[in-house]
PDB file of N, H, CA, C and O in Angstrom:
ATOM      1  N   UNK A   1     150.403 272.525  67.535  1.00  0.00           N
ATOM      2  CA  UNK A   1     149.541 271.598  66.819  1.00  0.00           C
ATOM      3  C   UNK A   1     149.211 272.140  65.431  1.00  0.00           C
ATOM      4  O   UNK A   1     149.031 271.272  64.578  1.00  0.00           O
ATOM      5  N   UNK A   2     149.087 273.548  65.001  1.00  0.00           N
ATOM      6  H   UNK A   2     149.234 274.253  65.694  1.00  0.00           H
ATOM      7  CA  UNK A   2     148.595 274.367  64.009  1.00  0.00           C
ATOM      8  C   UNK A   2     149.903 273.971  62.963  1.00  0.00           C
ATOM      9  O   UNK A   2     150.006 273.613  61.789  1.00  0.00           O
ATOM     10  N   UNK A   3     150.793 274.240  64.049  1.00  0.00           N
ATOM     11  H   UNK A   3     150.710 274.531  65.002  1.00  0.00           H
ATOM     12  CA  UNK A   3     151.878 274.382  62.984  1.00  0.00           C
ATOM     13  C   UNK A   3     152.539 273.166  62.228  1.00  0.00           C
ATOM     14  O   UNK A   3     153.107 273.120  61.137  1.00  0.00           O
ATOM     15  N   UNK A   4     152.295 272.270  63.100  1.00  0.00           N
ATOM     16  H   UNK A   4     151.834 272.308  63.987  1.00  0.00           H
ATOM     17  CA  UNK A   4     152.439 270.497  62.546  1.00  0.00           C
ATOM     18  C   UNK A   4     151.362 270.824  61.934  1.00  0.00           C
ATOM     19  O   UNK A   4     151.437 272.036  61.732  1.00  0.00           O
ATOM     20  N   UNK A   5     150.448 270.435  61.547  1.00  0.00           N
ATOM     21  H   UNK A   5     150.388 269.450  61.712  1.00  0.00           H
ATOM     22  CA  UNK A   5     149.644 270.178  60.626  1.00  0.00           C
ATOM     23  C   UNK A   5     150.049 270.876  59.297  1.00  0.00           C
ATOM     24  O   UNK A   5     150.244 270.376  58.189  1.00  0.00           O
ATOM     25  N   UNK A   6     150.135 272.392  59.780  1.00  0.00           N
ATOM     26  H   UNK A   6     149.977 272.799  60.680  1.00  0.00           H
ATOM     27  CA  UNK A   6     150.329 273.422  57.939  1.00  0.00           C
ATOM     28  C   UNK A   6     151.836 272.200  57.825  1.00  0.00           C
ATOM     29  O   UNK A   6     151.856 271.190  57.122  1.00  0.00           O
ATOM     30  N   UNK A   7     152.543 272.508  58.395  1.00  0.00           N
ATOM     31  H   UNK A   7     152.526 273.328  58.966  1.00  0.00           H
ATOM     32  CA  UNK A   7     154.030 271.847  57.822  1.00  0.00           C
ATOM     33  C   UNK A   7     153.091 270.182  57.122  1.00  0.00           C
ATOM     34  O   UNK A   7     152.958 269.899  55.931  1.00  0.00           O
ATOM     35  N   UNK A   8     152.841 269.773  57.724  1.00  0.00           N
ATOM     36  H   UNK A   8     152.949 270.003  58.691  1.00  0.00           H
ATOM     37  CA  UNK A   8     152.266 268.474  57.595  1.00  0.00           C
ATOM     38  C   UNK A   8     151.099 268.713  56.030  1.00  0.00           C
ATOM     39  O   UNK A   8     150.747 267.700  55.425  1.00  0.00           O
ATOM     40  N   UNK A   9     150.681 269.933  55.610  1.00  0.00           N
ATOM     41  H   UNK A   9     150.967 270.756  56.101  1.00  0.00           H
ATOM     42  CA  UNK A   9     149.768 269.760  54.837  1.00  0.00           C
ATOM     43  C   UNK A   9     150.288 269.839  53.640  1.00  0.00           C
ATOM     44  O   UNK A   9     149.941 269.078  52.736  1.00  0.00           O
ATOM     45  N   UNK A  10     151.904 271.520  53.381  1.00  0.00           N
ATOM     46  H   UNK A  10     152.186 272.138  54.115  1.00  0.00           H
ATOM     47  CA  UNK A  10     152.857 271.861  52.708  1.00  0.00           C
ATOM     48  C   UNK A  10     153.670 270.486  52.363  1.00  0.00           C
ATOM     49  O   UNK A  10     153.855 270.124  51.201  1.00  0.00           O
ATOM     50  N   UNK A  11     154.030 269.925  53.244  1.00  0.00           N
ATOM     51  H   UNK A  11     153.880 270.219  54.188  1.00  0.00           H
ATOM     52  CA  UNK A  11     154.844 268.786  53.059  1.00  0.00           C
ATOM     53  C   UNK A  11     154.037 267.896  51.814  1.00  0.00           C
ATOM     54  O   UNK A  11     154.554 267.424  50.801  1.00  0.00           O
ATOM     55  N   UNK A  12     152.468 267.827  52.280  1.00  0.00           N
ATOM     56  H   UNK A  12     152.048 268.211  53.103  1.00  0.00           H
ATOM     57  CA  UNK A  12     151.609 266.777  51.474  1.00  0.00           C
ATOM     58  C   UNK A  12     151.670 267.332  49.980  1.00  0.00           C
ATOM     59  O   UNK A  12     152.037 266.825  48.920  1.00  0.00           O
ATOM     60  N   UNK A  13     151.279 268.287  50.248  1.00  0.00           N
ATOM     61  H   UNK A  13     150.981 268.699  51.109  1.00  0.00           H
ATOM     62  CA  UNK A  13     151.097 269.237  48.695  1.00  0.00           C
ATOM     63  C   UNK A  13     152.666 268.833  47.828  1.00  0.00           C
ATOM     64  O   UNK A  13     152.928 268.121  46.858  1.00  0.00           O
ATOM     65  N   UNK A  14     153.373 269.582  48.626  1.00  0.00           N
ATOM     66  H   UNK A  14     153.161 270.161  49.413  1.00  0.00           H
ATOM     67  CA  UNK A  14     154.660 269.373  47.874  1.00  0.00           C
ATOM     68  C   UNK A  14     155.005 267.930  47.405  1.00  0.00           C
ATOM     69  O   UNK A  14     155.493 267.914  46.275  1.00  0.00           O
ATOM     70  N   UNK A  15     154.901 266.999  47.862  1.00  0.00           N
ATOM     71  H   UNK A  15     154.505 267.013  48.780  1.00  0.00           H
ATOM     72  CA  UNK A  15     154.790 265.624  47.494  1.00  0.00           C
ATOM     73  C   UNK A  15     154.075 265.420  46.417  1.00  0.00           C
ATOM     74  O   UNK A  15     154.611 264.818  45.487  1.00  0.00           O
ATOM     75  N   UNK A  16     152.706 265.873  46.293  1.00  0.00           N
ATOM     76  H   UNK A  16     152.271 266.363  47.049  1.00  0.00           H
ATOM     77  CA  UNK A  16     151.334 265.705  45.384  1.00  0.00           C
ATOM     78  C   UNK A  16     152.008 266.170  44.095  1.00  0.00           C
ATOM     79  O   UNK A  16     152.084 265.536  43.042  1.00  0.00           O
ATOM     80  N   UNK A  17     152.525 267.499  44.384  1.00  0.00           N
ATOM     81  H   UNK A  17     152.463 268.014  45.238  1.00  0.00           H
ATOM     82  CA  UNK A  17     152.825 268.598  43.350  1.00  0.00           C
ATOM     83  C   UNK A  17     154.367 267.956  42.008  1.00  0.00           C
ATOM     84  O   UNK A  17     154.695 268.204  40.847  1.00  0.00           O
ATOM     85  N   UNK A  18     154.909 266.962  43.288  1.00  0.00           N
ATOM     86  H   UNK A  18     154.642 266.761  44.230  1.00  0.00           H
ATOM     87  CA  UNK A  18     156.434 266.352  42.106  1.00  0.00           C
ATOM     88  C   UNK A  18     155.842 265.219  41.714  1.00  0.00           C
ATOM     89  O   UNK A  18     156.266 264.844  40.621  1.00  0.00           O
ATOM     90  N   UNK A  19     155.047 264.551  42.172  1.00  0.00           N
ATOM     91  H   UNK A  19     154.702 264.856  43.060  1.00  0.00           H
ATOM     92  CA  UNK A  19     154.484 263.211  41.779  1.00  0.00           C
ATOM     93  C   UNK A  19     153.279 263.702  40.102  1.00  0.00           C
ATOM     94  O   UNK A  19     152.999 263.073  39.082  1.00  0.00           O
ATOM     95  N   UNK A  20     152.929 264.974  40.572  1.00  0.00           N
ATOM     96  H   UNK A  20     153.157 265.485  41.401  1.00  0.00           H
ATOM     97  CA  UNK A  20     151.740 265.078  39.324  1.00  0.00           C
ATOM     98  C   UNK A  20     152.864 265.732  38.482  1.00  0.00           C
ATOM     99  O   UNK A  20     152.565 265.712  37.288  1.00  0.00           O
ATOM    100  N   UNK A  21     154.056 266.302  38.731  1.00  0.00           N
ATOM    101  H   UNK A  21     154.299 266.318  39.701  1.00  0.00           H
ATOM    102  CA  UNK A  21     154.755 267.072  37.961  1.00  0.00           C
ATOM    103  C   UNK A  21     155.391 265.755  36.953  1.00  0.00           C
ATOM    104  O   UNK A  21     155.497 265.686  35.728  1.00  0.00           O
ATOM    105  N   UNK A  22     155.734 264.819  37.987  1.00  0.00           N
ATOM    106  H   UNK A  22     155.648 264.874  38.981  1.00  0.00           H
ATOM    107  CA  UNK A  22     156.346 263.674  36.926  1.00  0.00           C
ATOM    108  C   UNK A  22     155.182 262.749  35.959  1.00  0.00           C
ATOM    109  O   UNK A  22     155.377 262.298  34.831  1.00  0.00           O
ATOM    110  N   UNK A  23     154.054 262.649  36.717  1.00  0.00           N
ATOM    111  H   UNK A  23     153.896 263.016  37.634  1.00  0.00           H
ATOM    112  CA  UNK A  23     153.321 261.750  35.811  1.00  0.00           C
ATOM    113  C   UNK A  23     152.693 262.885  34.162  1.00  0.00           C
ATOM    114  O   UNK A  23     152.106 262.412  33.189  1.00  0.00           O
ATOM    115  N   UNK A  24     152.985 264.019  34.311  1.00  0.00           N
ATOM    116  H   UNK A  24     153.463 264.403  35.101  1.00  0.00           H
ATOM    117  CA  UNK A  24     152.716 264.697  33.312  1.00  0.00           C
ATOM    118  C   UNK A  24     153.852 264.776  32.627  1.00  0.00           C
ATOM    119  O   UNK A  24     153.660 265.045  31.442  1.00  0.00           O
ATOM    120  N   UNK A  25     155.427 264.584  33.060  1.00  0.00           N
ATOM    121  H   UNK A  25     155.583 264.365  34.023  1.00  0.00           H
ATOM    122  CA  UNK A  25     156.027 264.284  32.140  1.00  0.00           C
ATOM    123  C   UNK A  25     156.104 262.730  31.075  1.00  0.00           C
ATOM    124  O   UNK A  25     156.655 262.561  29.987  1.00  0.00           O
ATOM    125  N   UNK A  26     155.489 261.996  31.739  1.00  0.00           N
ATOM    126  H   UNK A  26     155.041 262.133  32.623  1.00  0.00           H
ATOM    127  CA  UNK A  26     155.138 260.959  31.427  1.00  0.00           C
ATOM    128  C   UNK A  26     154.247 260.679  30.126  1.00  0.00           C
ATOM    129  O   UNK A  26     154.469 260.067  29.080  1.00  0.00           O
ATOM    130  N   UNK A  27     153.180 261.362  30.614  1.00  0.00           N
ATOM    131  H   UNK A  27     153.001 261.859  31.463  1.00  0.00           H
ATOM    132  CA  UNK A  27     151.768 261.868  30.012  1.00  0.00           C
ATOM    133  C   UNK A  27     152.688 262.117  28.131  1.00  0.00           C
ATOM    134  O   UNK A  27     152.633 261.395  27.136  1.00  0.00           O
ATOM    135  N   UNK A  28     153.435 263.447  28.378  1.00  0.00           N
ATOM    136  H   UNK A  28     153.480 264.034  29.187  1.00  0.00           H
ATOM    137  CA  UNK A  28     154.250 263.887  27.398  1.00  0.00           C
ATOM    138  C   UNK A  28     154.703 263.392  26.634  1.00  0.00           C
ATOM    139  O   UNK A  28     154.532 263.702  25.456  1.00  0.00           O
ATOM    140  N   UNK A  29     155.707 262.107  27.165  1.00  0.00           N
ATOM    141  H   UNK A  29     155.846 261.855  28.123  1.00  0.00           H
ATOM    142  CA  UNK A  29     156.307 261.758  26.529  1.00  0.00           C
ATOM    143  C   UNK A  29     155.719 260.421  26.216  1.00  0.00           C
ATOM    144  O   UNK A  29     156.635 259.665  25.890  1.00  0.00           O
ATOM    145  N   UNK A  30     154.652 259.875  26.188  1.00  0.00           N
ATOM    146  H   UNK A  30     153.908 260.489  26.453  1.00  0.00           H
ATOM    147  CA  UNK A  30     153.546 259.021  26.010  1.00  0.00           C
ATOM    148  C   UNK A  30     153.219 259.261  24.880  1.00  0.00           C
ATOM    149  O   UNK A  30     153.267 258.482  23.929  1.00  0.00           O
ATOM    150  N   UNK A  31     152.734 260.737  24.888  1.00  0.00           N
ATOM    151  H   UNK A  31     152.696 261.370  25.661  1.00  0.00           H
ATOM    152  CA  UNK A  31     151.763 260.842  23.781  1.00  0.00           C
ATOM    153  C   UNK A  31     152.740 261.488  22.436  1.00  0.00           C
ATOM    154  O   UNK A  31     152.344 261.856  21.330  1.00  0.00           O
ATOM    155  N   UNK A  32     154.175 261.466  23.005  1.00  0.00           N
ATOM    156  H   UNK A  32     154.497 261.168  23.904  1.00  0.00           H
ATOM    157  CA  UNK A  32     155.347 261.830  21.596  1.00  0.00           C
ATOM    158  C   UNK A  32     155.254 260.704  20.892  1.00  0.00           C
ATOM    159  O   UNK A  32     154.813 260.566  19.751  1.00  0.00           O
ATOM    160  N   UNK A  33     155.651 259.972  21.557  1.00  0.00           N
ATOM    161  H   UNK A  33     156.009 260.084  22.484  1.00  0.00           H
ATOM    162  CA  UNK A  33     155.598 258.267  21.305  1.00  0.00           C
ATOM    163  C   UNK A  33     154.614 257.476  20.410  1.00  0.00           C
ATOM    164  O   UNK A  33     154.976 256.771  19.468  1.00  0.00           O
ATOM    165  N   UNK A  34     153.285 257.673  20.815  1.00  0.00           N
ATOM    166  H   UNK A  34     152.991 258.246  21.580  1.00  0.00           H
ATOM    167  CA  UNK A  34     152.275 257.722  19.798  1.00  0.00           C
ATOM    168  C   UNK A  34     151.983 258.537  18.669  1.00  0.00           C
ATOM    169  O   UNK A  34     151.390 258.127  17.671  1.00  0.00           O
ATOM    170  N   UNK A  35     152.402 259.691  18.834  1.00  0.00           N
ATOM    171  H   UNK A  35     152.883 260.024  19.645  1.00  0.00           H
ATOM    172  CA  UNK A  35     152.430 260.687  17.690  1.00  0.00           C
ATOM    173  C   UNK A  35     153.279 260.163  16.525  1.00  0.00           C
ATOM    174  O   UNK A  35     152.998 260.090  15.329  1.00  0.00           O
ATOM    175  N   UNK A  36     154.731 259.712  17.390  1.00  0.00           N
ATOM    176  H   UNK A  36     154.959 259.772  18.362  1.00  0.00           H
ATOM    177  CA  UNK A  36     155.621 258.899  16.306  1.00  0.00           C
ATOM    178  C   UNK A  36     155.148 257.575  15.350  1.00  0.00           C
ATOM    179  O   UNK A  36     155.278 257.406  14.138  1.00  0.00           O
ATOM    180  N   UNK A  37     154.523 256.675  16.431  1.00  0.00           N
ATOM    181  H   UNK A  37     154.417 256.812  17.416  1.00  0.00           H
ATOM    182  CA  UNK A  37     154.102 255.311  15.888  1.00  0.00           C
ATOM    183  C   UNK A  37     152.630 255.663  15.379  1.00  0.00           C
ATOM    184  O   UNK A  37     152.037 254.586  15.324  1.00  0.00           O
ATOM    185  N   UNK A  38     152.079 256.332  15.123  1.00  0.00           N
ATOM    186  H   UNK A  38     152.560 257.207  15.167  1.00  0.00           H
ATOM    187  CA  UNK A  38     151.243 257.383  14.363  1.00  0.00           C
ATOM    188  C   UNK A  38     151.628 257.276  13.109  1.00  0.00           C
ATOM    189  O   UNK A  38     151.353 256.349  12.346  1.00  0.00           O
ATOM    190  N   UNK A  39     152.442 258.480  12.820  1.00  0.00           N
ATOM    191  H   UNK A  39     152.665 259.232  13.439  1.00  0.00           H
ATOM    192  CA  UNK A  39     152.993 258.745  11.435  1.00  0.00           C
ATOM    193  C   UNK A  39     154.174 257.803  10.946  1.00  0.00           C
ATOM    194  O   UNK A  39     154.868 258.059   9.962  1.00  0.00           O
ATOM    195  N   UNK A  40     154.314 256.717  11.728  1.00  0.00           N
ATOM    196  H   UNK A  40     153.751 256.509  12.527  1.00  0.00           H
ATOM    197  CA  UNK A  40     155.258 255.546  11.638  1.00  0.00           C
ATOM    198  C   UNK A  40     153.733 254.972  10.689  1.00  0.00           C
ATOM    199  O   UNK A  40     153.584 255.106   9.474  1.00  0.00           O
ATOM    200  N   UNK A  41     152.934 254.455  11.466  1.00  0.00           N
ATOM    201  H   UNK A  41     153.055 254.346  12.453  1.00  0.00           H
ATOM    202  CA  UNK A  41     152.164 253.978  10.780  1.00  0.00           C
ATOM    203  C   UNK A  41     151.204 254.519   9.233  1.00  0.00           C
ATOM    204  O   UNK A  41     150.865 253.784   8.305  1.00  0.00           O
ATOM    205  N   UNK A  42     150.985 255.783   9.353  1.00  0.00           N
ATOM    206  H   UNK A  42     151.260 256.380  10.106  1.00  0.00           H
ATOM    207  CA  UNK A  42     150.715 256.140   8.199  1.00  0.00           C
ATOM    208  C   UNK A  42     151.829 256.062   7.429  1.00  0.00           C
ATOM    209  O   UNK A  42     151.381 256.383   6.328  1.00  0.00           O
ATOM    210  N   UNK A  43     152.856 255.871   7.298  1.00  0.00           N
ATOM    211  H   UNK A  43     153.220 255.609   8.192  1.00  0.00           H
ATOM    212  CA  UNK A  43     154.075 255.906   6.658  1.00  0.00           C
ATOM    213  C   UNK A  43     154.213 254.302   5.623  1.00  0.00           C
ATOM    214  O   UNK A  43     154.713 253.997   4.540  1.00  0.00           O
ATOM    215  N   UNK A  44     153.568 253.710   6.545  1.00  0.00           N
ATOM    216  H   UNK A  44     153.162 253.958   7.424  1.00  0.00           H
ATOM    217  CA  UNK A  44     153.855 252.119   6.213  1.00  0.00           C
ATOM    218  C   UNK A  44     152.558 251.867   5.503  1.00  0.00           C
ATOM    219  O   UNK A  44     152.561 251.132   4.516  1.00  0.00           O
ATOM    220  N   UNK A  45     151.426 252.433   5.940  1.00  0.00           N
ATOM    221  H   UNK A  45     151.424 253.030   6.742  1.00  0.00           H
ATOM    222  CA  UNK A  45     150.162 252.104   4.931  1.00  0.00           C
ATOM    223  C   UNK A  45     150.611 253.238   3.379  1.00  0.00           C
ATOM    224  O   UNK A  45     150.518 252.863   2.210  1.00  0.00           O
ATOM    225  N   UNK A  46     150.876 254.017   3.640  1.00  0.00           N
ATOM    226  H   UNK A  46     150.951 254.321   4.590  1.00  0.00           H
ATOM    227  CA  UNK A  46     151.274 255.068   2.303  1.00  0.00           C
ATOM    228  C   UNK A  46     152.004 254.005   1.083  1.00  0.00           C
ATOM    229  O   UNK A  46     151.590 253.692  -0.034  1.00  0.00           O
ATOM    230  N   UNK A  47     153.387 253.576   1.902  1.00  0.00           N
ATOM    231  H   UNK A  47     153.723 253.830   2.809  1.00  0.00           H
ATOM    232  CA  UNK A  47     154.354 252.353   1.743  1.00  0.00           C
ATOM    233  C   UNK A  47     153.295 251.050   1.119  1.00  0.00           C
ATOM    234  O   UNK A  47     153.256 250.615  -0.032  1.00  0.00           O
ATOM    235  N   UNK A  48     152.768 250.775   1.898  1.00  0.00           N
ATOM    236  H   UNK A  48     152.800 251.129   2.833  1.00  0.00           H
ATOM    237  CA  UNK A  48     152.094 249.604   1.454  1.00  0.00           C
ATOM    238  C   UNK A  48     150.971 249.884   0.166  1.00  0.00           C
ATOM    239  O   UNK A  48     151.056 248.969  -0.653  1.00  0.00           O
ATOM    240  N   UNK A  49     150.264 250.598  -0.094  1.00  0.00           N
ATOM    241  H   UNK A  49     150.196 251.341   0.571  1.00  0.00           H
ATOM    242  CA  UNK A  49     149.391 251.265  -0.978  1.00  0.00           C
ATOM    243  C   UNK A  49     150.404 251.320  -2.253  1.00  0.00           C
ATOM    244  O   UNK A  49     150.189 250.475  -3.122  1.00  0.00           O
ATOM    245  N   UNK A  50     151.210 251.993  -2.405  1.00  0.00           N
ATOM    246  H   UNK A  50     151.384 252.680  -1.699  1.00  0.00           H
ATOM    247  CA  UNK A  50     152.462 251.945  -3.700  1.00  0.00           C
ATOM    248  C   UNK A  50     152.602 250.735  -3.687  1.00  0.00           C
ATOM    249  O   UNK A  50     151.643 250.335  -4.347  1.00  0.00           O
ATOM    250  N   UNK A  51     153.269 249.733  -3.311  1.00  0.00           N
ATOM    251  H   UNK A  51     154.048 250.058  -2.774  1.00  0.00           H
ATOM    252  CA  UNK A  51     153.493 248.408  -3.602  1.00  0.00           C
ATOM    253  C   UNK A  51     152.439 247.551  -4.028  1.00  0.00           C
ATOM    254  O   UNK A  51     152.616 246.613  -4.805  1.00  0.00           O
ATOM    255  N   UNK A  52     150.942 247.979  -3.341  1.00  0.00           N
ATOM    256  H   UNK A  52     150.799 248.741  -2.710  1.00  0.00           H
ATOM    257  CA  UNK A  52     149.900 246.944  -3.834  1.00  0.00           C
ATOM    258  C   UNK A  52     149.402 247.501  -5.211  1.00  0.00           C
ATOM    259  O   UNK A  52     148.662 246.762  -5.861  1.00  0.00           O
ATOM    260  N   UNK A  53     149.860 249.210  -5.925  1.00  0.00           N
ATOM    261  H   UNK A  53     150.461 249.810  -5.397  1.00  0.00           H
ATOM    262  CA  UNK A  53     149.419 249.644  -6.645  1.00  0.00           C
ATOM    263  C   UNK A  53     150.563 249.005  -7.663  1.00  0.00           C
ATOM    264  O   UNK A  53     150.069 248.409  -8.621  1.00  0.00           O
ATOM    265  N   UNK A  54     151.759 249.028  -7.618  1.00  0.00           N
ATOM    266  H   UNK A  54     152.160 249.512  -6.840  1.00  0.00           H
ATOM    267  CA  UNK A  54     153.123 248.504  -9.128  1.00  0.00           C
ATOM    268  C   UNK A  54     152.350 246.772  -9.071  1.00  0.00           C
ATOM    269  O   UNK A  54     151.952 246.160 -10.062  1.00  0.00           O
ATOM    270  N   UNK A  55     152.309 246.322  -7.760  1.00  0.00           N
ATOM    271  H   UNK A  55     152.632 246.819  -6.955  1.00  0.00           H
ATOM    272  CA  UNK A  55     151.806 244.968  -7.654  1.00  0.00           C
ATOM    273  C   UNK A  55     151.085 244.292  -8.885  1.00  0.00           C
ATOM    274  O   UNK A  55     151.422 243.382  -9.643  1.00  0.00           O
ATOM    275  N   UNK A  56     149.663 245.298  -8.767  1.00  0.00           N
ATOM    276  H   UNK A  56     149.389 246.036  -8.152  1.00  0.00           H
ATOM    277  CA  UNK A  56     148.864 245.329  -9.883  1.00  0.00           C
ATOM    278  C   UNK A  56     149.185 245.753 -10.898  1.00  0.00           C
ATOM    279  O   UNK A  56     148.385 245.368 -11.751  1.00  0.00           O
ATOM    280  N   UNK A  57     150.020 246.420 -11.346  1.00  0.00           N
ATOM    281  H   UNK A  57     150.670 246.733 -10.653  1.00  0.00           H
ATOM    282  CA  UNK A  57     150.491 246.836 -12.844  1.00  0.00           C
ATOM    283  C   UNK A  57     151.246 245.990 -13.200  1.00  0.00           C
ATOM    284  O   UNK A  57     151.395 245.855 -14.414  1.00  0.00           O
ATOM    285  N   UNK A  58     152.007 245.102 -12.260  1.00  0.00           N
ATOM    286  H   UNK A  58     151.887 245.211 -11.274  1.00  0.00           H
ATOM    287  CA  UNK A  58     153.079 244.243 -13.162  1.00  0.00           C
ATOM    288  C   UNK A  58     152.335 242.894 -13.338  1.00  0.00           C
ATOM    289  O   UNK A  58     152.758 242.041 -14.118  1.00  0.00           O
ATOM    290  N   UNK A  59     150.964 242.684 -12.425  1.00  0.00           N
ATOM    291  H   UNK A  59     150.620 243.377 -11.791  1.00  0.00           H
ATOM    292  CA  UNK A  59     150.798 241.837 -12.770  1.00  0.00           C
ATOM    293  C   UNK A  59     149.652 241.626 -13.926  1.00  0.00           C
ATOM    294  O   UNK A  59     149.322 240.505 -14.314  1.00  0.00           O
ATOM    295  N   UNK A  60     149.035 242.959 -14.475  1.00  0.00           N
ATOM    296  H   UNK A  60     149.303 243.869 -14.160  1.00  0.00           H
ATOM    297  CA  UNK A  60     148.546 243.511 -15.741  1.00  0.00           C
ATOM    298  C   UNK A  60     149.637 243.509 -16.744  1.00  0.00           C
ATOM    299  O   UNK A  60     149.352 243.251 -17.913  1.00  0.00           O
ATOM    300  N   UNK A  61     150.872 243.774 -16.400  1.00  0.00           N
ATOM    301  H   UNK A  61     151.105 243.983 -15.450  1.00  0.00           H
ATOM    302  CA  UNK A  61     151.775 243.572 -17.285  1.00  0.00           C
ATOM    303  C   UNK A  61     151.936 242.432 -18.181  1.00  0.00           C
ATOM    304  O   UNK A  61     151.795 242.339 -19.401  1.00  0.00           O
ATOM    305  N   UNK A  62     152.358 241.350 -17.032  1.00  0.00           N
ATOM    306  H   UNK A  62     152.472 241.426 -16.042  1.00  0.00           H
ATOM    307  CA  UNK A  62     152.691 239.947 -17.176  1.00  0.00           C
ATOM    308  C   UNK A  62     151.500 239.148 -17.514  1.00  0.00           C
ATOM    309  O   UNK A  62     151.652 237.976 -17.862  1.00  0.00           O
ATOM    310  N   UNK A  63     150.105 239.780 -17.430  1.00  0.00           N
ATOM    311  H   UNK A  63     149.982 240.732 -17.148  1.00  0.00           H
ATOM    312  CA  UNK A  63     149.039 239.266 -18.292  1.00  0.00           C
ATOM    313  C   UNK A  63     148.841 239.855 -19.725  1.00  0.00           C
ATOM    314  O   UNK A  63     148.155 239.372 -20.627  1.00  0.00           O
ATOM    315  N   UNK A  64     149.274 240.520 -19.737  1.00  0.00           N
ATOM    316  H   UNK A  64     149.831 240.912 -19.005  1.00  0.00           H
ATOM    317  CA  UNK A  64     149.563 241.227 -21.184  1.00  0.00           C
ATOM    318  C   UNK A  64     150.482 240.455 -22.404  1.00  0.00           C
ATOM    319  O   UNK A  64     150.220 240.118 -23.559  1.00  0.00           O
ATOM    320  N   UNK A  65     151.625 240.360 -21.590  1.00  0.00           N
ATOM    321  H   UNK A  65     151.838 240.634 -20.652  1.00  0.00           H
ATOM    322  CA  UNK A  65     152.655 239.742 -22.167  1.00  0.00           C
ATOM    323  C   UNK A  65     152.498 238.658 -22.612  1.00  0.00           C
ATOM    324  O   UNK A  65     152.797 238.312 -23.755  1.00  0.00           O
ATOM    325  N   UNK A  66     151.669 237.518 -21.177  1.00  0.00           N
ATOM    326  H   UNK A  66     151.426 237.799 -20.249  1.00  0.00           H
ATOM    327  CA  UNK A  66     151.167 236.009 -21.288  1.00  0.00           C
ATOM    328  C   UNK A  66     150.433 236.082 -22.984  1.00  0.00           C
ATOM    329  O   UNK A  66     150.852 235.417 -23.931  1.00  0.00           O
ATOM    330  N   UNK A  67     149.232 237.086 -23.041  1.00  0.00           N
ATOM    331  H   UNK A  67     148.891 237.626 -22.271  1.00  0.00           H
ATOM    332  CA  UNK A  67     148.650 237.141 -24.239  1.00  0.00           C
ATOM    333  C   UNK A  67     149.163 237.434 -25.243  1.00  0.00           C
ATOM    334  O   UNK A  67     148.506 236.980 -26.180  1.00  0.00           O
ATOM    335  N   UNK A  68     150.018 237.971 -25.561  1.00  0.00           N
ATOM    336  H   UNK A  68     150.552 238.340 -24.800  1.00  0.00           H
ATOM    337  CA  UNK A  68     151.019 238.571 -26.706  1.00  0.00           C
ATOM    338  C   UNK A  68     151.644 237.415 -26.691  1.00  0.00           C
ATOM    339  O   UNK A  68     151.602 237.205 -27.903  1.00  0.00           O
ATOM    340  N   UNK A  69     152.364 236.216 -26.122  1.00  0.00           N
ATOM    341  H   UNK A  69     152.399 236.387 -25.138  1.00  0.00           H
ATOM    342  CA  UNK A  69     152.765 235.232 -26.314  1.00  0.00           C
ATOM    343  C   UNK A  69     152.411 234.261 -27.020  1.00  0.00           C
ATOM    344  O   UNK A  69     152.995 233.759 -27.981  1.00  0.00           O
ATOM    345  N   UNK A  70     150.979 233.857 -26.316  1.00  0.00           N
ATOM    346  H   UNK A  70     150.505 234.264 -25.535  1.00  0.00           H
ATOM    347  CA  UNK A  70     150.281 232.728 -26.221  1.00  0.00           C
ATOM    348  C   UNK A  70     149.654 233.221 -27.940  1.00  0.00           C
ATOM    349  O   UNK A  70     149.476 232.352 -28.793  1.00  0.00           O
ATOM    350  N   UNK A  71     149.427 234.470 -28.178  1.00  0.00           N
ATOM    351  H   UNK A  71     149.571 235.176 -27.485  1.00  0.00           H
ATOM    352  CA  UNK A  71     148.792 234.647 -29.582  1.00  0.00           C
ATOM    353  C   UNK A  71     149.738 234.139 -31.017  1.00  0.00           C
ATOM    354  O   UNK A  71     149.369 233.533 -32.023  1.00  0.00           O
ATOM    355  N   UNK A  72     151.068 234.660 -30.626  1.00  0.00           N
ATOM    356  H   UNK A  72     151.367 235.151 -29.808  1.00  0.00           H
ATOM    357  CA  UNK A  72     152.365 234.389 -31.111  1.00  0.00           C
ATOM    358  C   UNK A  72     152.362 232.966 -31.653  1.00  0.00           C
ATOM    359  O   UNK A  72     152.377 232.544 -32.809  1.00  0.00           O
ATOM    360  N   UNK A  73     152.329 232.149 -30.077  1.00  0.00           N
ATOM    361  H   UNK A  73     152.316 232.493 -29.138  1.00  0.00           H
ATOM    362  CA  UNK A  73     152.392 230.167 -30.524  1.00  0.00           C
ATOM    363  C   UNK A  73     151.060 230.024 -31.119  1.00  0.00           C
ATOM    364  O   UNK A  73     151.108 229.209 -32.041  1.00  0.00           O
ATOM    365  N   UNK A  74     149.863 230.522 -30.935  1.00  0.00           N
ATOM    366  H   UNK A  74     149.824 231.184 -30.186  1.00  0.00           H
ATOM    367  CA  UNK A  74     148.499 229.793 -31.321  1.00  0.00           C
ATOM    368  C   UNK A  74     148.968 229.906 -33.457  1.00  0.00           C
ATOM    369  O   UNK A  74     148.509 229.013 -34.169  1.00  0.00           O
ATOM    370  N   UNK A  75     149.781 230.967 -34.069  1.00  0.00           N
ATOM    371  H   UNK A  75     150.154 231.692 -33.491  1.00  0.00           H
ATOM    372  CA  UNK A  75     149.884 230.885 -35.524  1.00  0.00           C
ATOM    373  C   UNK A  75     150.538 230.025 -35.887  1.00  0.00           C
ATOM    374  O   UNK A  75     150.708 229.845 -37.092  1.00  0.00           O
TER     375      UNK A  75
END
């Protein structure tokens, strides 16, 4: 009876022990994943920040220009 049970408890453990072994590989490769789409995402706001910054210069530009025009026809 002693000995069914230890076998019976070893058996449990060992079960416990590949099941937590895999959900921590899981865990792992979860949190690579986010680490990536992380710096994926800072990547794209960095990205996006430059574009909204030329955005505004060209369109300071092209108000510039409008006025240098428009002064041009008003003589």
């Amino acid at each position: 009876m002693v000995d069914s049970l230890q076998y019976t408890l070893k058996s449990t453990e060992g079960r416990y022990s590949n099941d937590l072994a895999n959900l921590n590989q899981i865990i792992a490769r979860l949190q690579d994943e986010l680490a990536a789409c992380r710096a994926d995402l800072e990547r794209q706001a960095r990205d996006y920040e430059a574009l909204l910054d030329l955005k505004t210069k060209l369109e300071n530009e092209i108000s510039h220009y409008r006025q240098l025009i428009e002064g041009v026809t008003d003589r």
